[in-house]
N, C-alpha and C positions, 0 to 999 in steps of 0.2 A: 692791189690784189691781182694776180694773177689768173688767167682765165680757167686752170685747173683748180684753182681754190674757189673759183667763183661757183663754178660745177658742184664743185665739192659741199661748200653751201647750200645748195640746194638741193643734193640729192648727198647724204651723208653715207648711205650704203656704197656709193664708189667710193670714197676716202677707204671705207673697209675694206672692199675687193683688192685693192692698189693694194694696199698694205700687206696682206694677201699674198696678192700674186708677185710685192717684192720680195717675200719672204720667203717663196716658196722658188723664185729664181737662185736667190742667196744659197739657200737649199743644197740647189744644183750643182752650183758652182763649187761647194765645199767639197760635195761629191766626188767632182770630176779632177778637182783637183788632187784630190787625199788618193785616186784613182793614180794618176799620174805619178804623184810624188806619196807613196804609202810611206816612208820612212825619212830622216832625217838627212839633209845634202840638197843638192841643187839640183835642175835639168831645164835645159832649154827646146819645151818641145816646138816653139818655132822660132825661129833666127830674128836672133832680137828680142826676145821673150824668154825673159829668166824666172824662173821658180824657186825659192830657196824655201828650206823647210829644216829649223831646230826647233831642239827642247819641248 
């Protein structure tokens, strides 16, 4: 068991925050992304970092 499961155990309200506060990251990123690339094609907005976006 790892020491954030052990936590987790014992206080069950952080399992729910985390969950949470992953979700509401992911959120963002959809965001930021659909921001970046609103349509279908590619863009590299930094070197080395590709974005592709169909269908």
């Amino acid at each position: 068991m790892s020491r954030e499961d052990a936590v987790h155990s014992v206080n069950p309200e952080l399992a729910t925050d985390d969950a949470q506060r992953v979700q509401a990251y992911r959120a963002e990123l959809v965001e930021r992304i659909g921001r970046i690339l609103p349509e279908d094609g590619s863009v590299e907005p930094l070197k080395g970092i590709r974005l592709f976006r169909c269908c």
